[in-house]
C-alpha positions in Angstrom: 184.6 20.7 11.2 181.1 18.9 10.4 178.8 21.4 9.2 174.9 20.5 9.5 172.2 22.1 7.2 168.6 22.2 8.1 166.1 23.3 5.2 162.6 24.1 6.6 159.3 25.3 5.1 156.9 27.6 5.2 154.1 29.0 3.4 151.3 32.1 3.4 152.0 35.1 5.0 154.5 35.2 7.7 153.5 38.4 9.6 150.2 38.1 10.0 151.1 34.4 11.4 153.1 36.2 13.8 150.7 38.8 15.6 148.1 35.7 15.9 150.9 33.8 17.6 151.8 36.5 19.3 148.6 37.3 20.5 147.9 33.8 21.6 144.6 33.8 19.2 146.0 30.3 18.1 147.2 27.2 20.3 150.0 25.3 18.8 150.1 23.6 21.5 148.1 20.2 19.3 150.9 20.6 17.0 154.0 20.0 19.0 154.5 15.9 19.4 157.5 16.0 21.8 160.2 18.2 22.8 163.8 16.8 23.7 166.8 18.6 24.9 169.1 19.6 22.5 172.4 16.9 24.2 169.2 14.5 22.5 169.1 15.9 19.3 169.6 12.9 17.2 167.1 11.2 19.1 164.7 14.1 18.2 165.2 13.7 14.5 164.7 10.1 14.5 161.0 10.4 16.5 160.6 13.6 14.1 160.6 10.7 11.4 157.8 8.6 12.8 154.5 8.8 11.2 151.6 11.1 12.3 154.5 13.3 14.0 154.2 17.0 12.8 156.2 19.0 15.7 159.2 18.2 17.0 161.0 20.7 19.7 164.8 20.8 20.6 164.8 22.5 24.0 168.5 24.6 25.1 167.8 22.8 28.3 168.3 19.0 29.7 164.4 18.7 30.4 162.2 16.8 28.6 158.9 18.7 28.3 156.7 16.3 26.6 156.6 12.3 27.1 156.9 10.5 24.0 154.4 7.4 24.6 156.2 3.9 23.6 159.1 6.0 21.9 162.3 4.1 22.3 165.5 6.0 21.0 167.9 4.3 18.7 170.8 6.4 20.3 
């Protein structure tokens, strides 16, 4: 079986990030560069790589949400 392990980050206080989020008082929208179904996740982590990108979403559905302007997969 091949195993994956993701390492993310995160910094400051977590809860209080939460209720903000949760009580839409900040839009992350401005964040999120593209989102891509998961059966497209390697695709996702090679545009995750490109520079200026700071969000990258993988969806549990087929639909892309975003469009990825002049973005052409490897895969």
């Amino acid at each position: 079986m091949d195993e994956i392990t993701l390492i993310g980050s995160r910094c400051g206080p977590f809860a209080p990030a939460l209720k903000l989020l949760a009580d839409e008082k900040i839009d992350v929208k401005p964040l999120i560069n593209a989102s891509f179904p998961l059966s497209e996740g390697l695709a996702a982590f090679e545009y995750a790589q490109t520079r200026g990108v700071m969000k990258v979403l993988l969806e549990m559905g087929e639909e892309r949400k975003f469009v990825i302007p002049n973005f052409q997969s490897p895969i």
